[in-house]
Backbone of each chain as ProteinMPNN parsed JSONL, in Angstrom:
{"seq_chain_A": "XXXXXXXXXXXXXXXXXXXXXXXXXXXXXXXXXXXXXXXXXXXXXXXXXXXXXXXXXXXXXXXXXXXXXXXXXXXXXXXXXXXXXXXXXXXXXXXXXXXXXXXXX", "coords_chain_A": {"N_chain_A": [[0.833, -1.218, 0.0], [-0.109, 1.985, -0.735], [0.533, 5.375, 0.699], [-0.909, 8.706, 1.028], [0.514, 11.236, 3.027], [-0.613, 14.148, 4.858], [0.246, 16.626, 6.307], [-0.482, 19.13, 9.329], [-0.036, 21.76, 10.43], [-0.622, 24.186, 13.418], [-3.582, 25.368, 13.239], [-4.587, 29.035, 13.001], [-7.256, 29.947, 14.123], [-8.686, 26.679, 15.455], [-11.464, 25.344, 16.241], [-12.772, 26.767, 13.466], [-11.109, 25.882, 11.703], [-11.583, 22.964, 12.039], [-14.371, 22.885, 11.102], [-14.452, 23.471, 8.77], [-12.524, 21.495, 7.519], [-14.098, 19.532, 7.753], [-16.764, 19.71, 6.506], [-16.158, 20.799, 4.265], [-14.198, 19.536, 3.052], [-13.501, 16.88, 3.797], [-15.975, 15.489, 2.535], [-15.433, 15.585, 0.022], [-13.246, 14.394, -0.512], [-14.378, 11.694, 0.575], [-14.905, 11.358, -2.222], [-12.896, 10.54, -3.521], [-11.364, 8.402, -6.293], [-10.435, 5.185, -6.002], [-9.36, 5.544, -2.918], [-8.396, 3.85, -0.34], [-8.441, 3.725, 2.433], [-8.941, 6.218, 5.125], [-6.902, 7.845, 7.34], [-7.081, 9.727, 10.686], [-4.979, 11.407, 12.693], [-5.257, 13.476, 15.315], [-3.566, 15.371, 17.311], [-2.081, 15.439, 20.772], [-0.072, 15.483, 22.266], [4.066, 16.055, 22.81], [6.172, 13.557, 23.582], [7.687, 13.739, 26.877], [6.312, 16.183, 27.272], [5.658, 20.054, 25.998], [4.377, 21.714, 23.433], [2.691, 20.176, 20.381], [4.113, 19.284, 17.043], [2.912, 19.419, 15.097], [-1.066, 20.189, 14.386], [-2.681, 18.33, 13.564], [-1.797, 14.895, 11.454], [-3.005, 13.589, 8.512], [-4.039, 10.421, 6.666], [-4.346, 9.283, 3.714], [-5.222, 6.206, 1.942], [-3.83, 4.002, -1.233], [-3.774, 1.704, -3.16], [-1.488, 1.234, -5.19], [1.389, 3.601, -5.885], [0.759, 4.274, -8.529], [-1.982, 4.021, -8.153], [-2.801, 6.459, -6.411], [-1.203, 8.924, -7.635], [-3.169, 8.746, -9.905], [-5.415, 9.302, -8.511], [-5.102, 11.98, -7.366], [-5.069, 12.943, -9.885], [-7.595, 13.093, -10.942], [-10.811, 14.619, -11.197], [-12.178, 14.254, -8.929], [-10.129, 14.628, -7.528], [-8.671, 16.769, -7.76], [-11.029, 18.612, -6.884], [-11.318, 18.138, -4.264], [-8.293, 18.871, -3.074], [-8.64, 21.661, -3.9], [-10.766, 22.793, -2.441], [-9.277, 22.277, 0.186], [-6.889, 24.226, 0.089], [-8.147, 26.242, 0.28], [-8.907, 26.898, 2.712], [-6.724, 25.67, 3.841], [-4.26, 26.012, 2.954], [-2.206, 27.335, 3.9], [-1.104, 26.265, 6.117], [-0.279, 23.365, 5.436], [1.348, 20.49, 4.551], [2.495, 17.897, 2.321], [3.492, 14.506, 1.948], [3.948, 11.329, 0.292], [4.194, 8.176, 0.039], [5.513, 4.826, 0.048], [4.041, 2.267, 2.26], [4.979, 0.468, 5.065], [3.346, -2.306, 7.269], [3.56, -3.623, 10.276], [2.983, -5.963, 12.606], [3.77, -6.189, 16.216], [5.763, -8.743, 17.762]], "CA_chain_A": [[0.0, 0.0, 0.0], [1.058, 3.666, -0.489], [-0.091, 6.418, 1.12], [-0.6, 10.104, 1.098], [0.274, 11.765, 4.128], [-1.166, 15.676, 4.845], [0.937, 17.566, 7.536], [-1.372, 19.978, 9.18], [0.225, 22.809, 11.447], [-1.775, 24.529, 14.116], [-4.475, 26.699, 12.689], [-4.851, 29.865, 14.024], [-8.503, 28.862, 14.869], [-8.67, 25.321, 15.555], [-13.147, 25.03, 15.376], [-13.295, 26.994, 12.216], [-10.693, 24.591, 10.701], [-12.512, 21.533, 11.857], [-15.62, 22.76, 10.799], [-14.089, 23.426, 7.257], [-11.818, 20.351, 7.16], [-15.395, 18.018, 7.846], [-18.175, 20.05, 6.234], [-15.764, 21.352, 3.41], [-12.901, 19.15, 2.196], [-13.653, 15.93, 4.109], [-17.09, 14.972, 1.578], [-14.734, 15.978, -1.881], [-12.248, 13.313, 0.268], [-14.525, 10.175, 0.179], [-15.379, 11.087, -3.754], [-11.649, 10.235, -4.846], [-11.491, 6.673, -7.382], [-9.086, 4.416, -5.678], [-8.979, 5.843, -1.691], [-9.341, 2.278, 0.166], [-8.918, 4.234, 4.055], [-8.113, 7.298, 5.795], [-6.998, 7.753, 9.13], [-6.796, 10.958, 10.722], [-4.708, 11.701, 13.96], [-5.014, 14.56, 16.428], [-1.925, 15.107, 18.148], [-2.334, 15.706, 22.077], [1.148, 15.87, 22.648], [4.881, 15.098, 22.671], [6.678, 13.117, 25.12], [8.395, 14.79, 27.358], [6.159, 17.584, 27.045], [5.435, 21.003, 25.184], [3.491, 21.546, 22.035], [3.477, 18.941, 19.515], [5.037, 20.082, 15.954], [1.383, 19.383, 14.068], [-2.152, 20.222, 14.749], [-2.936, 16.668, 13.235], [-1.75, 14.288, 10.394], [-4.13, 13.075, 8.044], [-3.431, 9.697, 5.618], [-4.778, 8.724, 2.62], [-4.078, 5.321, 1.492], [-4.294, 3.539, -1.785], [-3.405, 0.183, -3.906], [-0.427, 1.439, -5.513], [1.378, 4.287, -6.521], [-0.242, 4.754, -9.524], [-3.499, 4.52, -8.373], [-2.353, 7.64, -5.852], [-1.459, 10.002, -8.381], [-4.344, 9.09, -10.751], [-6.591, 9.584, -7.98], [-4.969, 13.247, -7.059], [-5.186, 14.076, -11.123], [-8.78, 13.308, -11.329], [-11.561, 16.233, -11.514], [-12.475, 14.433, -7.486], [-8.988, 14.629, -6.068], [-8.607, 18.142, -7.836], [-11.845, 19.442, -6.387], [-10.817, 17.647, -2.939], [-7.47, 19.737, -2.964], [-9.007, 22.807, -4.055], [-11.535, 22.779, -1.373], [-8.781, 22.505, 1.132], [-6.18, 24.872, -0.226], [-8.951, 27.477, 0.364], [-8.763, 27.622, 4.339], [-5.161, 25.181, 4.781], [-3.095, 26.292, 2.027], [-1.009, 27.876, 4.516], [-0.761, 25.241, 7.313], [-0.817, 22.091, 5.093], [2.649, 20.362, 3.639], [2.678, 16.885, 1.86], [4.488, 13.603, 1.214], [3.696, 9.907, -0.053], [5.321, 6.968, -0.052], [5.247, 2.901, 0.385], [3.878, 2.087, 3.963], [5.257, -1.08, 5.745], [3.307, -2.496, 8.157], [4.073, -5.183, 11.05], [2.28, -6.566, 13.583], [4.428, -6.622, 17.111], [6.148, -9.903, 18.4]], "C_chain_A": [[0.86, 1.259, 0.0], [-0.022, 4.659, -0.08], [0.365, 8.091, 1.546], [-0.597, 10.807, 2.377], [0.029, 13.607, 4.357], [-0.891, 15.961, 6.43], [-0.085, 18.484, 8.003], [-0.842, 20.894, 10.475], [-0.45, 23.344, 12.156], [-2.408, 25.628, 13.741], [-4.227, 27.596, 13.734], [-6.316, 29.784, 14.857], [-9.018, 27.775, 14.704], [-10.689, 24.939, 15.269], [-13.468, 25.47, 13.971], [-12.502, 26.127, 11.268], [-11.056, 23.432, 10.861], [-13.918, 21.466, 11.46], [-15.182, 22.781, 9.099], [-13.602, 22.16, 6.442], [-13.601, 19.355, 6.689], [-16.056, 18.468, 6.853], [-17.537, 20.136, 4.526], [-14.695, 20.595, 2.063], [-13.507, 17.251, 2.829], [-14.654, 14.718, 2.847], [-16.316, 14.682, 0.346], [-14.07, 14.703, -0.907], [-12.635, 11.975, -0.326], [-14.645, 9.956, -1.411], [-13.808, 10.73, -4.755], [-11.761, 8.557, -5.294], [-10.033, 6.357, -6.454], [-8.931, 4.505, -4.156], [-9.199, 4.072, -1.342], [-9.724, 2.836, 1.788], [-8.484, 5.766, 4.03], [-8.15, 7.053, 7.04], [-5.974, 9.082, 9.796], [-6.129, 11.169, 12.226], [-4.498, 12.832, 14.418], [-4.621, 14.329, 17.302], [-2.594, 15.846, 20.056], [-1.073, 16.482, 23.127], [2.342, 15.478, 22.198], [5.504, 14.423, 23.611], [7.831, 14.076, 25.898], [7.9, 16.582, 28.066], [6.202, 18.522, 25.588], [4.151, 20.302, 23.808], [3.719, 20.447, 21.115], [3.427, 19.762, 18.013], [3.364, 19.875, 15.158], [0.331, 19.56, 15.332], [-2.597, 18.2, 14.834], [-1.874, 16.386, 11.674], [-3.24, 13.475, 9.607], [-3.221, 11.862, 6.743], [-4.333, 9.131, 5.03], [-4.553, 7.327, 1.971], [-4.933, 4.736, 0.476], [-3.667, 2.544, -1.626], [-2.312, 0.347, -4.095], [-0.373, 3.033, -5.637], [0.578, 5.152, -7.46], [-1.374, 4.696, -9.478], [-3.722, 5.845, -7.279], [-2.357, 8.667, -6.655], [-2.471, 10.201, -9.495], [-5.439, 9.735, -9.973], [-6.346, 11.213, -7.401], [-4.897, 13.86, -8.084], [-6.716, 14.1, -11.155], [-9.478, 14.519, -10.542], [-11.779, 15.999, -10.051], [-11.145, 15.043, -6.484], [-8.734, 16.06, -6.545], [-9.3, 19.011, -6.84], [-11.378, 19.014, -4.709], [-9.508, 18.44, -2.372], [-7.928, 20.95, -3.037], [-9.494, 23.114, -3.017], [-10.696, 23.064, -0.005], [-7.69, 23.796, 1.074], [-7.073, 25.816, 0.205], [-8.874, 28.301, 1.877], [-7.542, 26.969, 4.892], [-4.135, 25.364, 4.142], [-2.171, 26.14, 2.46], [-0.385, 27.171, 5.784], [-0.333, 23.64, 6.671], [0.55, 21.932, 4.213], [2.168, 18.452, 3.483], [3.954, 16.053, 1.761], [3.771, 12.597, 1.152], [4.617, 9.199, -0.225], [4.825, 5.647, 0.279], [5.36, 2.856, 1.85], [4.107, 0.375, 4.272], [4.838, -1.658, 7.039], [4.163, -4.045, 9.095], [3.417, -5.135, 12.014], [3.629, -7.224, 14.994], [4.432, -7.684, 17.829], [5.216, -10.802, 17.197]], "O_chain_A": [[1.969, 1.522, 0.466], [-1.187, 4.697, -0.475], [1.373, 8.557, 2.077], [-1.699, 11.013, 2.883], [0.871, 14.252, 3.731], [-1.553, 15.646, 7.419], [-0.81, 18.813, 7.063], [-1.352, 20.623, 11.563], [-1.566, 23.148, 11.673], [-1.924, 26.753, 13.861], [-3.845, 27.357, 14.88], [-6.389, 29.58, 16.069], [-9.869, 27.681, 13.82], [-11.1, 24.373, 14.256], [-14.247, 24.817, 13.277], [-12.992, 25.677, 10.232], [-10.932, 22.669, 9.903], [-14.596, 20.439, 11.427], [-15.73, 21.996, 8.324], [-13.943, 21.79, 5.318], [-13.979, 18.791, 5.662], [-16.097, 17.618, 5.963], [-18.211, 19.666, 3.61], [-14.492, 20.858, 0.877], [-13.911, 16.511, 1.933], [-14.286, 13.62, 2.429], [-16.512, 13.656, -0.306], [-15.0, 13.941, -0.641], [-12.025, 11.278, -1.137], [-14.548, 8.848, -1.938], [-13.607, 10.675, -5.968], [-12.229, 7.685, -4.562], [-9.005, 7.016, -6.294], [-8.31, 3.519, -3.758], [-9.941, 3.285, -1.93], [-10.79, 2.598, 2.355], [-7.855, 6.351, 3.148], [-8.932, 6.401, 7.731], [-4.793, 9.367, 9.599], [-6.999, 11.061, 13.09], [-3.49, 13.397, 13.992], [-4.926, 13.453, 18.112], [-3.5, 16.669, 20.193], [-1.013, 17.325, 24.022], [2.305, 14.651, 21.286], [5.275, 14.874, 24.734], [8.6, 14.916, 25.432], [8.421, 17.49, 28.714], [6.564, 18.121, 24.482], [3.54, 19.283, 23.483], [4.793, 19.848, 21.058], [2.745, 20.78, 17.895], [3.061, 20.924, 14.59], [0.478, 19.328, 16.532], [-2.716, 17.325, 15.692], [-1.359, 17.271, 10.99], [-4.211, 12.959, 10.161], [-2.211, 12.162, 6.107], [-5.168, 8.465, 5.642], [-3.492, 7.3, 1.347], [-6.157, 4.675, 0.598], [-3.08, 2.199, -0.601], [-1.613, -0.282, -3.301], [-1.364, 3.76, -5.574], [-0.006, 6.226, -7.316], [-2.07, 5.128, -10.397], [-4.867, 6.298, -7.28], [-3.319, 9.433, -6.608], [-2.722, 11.292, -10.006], [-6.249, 10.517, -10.471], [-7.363, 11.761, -6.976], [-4.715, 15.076, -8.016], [-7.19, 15.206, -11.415], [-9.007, 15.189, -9.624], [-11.707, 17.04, -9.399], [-11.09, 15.585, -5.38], [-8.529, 16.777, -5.565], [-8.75, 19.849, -6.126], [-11.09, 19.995, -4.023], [-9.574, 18.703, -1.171], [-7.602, 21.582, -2.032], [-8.759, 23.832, -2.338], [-11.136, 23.846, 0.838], [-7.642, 24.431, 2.127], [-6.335, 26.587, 0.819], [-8.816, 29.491, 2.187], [-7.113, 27.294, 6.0], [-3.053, 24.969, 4.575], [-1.285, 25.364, 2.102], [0.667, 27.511, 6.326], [-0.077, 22.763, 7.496], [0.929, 22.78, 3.406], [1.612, 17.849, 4.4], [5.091, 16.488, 1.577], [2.786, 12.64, 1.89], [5.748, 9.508, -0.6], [3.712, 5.486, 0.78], [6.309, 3.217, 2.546], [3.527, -0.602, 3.799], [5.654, -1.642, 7.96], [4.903, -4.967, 8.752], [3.189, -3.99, 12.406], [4.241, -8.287, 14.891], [3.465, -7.915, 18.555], [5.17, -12.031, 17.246]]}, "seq_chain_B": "XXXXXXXXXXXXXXXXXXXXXXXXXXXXXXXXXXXXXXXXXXXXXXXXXXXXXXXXXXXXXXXXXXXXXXXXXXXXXXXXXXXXXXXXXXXXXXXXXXXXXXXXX", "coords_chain_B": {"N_chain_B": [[-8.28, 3.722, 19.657], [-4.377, 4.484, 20.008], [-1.731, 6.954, 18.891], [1.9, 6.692, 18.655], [4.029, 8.85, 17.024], [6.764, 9.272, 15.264], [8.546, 11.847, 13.178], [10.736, 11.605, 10.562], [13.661, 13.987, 9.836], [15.5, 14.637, 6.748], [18.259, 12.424, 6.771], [21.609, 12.383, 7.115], [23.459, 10.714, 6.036], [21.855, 7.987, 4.399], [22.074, 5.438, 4.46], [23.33, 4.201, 6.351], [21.483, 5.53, 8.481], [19.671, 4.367, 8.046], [20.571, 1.434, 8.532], [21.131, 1.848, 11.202], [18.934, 2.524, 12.213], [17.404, -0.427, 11.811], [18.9, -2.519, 13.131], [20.029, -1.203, 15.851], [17.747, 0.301, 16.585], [15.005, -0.516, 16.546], [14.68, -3.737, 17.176], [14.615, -3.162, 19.91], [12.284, -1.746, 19.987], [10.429, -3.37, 19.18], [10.464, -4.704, 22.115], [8.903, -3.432, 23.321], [6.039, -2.636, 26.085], [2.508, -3.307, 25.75], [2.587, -2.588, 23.191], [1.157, -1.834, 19.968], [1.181, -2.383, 16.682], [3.375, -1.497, 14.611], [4.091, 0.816, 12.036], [5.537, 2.252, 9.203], [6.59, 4.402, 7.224], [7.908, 4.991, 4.147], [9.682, 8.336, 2.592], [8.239, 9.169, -0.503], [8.205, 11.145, -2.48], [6.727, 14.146, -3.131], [3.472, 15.822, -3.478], [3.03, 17.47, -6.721], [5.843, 17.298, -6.714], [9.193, 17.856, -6.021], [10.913, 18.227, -3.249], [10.266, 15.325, -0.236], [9.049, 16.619, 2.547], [10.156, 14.936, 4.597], [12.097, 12.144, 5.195], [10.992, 9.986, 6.362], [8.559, 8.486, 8.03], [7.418, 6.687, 11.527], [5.356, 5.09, 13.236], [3.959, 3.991, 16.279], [0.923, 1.768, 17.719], [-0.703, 2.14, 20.029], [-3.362, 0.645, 22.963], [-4.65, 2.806, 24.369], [-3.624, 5.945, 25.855], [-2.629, 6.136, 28.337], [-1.7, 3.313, 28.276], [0.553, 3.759, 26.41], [1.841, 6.307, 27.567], [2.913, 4.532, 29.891], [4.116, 2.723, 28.444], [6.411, 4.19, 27.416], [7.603, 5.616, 29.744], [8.664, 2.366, 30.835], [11.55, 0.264, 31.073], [11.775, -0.568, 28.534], [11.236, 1.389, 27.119], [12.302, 2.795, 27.524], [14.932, 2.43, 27.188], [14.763, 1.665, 24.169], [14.183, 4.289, 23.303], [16.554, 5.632, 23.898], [18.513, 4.085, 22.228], [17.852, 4.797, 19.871], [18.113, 8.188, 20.093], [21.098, 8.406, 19.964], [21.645, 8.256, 17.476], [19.686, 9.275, 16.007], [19.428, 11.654, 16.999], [18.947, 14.242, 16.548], [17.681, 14.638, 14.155], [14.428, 13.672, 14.642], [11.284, 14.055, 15.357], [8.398, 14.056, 17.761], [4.967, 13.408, 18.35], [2.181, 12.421, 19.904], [-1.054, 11.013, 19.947], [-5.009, 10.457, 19.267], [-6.41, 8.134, 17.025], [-8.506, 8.381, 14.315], [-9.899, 5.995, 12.357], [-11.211, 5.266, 9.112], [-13.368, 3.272, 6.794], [-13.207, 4.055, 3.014], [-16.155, 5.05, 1.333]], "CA_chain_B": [[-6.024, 3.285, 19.51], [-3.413, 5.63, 20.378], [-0.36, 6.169, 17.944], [3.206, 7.91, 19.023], [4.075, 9.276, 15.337], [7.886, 9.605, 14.905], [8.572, 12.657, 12.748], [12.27, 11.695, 10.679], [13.984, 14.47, 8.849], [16.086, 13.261, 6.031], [19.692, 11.916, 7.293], [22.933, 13.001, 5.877], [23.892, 9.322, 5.433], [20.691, 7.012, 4.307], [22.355, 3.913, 4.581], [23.562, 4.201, 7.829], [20.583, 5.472, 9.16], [18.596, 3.287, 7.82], [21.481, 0.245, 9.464], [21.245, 1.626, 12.495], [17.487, 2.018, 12.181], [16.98, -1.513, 11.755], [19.777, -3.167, 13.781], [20.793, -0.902, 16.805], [16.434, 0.752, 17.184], [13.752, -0.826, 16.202], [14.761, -4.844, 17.689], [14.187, -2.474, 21.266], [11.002, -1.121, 19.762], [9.578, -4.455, 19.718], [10.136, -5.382, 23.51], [8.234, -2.319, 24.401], [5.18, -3.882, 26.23], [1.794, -2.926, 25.129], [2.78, -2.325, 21.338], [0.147, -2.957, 19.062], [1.457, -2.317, 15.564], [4.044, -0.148, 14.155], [3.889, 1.226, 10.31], [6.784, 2.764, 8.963], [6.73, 5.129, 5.498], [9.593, 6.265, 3.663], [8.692, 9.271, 1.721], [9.146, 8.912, -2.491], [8.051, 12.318, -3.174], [5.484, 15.077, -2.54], [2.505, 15.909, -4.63], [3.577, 18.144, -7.828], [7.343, 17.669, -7.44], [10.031, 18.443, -5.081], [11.92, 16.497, -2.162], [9.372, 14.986, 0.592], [9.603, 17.558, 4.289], [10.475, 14.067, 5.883], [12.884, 11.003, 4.973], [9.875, 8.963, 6.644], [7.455, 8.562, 9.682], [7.119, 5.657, 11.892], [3.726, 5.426, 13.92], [3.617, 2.966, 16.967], [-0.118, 1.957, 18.006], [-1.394, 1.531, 21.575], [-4.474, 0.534, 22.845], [-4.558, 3.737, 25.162], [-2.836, 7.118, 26.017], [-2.38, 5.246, 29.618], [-0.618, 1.909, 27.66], [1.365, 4.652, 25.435], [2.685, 6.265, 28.04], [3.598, 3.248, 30.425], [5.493, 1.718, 27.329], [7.437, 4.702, 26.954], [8.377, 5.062, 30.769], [9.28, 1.712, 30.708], [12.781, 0.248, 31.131], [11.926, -1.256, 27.341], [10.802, 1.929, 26.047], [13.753, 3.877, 27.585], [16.119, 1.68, 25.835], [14.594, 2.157, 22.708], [14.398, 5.902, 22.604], [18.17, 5.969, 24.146], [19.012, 3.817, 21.276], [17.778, 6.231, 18.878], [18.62, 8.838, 20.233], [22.326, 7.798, 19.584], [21.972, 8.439, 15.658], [19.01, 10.091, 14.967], [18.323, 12.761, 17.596], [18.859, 15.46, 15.651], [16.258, 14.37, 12.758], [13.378, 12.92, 15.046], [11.043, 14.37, 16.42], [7.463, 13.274, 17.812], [3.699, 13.845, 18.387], [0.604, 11.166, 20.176], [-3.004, 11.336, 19.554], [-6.23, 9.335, 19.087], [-6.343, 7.674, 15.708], [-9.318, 7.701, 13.979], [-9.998, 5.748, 11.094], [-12.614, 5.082, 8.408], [-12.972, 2.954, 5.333], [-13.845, 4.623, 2.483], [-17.332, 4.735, 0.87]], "C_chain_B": [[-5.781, 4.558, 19.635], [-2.25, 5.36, 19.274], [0.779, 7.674, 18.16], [3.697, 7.759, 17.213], [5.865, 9.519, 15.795], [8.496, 10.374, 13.377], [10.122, 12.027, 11.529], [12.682, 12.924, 9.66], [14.611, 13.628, 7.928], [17.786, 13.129, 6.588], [20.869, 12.205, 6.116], [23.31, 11.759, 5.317], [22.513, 8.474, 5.397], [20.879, 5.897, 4.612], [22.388, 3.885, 6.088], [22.648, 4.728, 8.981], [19.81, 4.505, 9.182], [19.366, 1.457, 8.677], [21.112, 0.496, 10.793], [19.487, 1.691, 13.237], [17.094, 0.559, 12.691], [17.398, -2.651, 12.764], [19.68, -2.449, 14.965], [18.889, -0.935, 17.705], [15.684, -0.186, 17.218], [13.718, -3.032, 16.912], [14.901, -4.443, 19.459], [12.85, -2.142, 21.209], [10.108, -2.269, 20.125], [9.462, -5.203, 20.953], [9.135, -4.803, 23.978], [6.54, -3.12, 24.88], [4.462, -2.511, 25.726], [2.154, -2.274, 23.712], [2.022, -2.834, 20.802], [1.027, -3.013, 17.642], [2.796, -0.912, 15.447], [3.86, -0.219, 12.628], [4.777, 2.315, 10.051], [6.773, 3.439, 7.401], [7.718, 5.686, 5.34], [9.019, 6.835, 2.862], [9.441, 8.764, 0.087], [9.186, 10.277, -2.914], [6.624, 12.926, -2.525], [4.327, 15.116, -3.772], [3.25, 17.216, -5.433], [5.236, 18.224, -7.784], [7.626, 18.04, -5.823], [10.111, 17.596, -3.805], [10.314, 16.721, -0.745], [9.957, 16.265, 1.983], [10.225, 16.493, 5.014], [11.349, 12.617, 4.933], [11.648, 9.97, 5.116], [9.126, 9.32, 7.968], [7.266, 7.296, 9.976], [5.976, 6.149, 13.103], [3.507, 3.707, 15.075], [2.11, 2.845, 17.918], [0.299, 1.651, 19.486], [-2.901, 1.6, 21.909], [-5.128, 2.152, 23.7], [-3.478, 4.784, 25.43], [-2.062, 6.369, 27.436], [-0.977, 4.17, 29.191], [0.869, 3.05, 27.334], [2.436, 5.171, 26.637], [3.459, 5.498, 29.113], [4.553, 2.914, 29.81], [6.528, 2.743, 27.374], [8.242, 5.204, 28.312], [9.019, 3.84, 31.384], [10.427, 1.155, 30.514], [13.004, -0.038, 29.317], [11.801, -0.155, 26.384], [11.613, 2.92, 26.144], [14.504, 3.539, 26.736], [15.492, 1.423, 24.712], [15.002, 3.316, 22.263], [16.168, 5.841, 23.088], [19.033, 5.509, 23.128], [19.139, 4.379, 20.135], [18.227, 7.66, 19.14], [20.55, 9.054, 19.974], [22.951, 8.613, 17.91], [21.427, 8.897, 15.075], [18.203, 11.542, 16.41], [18.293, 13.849, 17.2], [17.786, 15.466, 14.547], [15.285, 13.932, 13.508], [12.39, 14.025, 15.392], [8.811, 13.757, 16.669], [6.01, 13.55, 18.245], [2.801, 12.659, 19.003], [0.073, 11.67, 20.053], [-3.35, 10.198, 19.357], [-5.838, 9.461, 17.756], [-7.726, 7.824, 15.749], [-9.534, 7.271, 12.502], [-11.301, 5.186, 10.265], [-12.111, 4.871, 7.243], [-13.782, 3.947, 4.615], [-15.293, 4.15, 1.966], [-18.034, 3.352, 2.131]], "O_chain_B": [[-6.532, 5.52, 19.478], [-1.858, 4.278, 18.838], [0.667, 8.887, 17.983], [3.666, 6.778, 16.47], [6.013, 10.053, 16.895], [8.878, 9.621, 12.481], [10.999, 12.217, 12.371], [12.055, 12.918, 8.601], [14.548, 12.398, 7.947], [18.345, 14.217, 6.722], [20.945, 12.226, 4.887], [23.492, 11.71, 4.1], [22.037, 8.276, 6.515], [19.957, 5.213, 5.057], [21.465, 3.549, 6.83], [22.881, 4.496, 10.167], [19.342, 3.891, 10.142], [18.676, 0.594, 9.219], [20.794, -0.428, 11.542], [19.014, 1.183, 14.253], [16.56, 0.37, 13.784], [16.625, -3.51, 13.187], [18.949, -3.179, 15.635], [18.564, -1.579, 18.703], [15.779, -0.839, 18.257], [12.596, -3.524, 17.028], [15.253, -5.329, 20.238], [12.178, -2.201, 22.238], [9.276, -2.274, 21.033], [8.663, -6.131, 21.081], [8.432, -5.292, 24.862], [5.985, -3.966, 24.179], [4.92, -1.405, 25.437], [1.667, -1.166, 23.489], [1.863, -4.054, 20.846], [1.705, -4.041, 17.643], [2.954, 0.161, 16.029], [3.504, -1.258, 12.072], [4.701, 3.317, 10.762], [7.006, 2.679, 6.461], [8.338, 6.541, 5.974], [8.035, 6.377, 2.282], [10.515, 8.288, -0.283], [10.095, 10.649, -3.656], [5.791, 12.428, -1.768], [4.412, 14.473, -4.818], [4.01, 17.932, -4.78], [5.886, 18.952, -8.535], [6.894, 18.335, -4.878], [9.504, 16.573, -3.49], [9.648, 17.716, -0.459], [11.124, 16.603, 2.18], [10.852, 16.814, 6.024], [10.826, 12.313, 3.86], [11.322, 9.233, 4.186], [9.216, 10.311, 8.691], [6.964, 6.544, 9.05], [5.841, 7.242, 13.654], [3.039, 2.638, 14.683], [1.989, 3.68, 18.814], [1.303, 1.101, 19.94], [-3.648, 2.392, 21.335], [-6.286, 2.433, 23.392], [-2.332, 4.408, 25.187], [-0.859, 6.118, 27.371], [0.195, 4.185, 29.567], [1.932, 3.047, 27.955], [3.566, 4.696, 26.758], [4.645, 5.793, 29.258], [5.687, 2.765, 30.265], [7.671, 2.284, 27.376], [9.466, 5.263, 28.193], [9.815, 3.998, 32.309], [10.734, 1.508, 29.375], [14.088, 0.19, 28.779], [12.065, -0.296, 25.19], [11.792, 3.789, 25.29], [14.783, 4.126, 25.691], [16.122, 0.506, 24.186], [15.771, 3.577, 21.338], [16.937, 6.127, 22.17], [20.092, 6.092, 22.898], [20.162, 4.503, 19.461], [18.755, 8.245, 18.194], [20.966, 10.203, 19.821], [23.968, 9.154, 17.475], [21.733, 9.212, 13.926], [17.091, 12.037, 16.595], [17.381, 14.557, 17.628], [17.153, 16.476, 14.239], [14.734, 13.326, 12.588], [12.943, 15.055, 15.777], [8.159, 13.202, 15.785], [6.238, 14.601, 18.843], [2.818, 11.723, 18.204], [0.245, 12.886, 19.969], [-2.676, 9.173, 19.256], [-5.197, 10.389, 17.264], [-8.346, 7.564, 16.78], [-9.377, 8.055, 11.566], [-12.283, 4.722, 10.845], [-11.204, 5.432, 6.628], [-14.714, 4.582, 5.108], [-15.622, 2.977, 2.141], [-19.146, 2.857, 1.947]]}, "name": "protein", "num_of_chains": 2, "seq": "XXXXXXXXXXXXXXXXXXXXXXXXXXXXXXXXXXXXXXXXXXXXXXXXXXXXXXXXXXXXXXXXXXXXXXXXXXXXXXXXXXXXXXXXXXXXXXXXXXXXXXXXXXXXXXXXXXXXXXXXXXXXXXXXXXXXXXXXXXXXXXXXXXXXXXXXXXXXXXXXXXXXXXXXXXXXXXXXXXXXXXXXXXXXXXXXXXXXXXXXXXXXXXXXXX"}
């Protein structure tokens, strides 16, 4: 599996970006060809203490590669970006890559 | 579930991170008690071009914030991070939160 991961820095107001993220970008989200999950984490903390470096991460995951970037050219994963660029432009950094899981012991 | 997210920048030497990754860290990672899963991404690239913000991210589950941090006061979860810390404390850095996840459609 590969998956898209979406960095998300701390808004300056944290309800109006979760009302935007859900109401706004979340819907365009489930309409991409190919998604199989997402899974969204809000950070609480880091160890040790202080702030933690993200608001949340958000991950996208497909089949392959190539069904990743087909599904971020089509007109859903366009409008799904667009939608968010509008209120996270400025908080929001990307990467993808091949995820390896394992199951401990 | 709970999941401690490990942040990595990218390493001046890949190989040798990635050696001491595998060999010195991560055969500590797996004593840690309560570990559910870990999932490990190396980045390939960002969306439209240009080098990933992160070398990779590793993401260890727990069933609880409680478990999470137990494991990581733990003598098993000291000697993990002390192990890493060794070679990659300059590139790490780290975030918990609730997971939530949802299939698509």
């Amino acid at each position: 599996m590969v998956k898209l991961v979406a960095f998300y820095r701390h808004p300056e107001d944290v309800d109006e970006f979760e009302r935007r993220y859900r109401d706004e970008h979340m819907p365009l989200v489930w309409k991409m060809p190919g998604l199989r999950k997402v899974e969204v984490c809000r950070f609480a903390g880091q160890p040790g203490g202080g702030r933690p470096p993200y608001h949340m991460i958000a991950e996208l995951y497909f089949d392959s590669e190539v069904d990743l970037q087909a599904s971020m050219r089509s007109p859903e994963g366009r409008a799904a970006a667009d939608a968010l660029m509008r209120f996270a432009g400025h908080i929001v950094s990307f990467a993808y890559g091949e995820v390896r899981q394992e199951s401990a012991r």
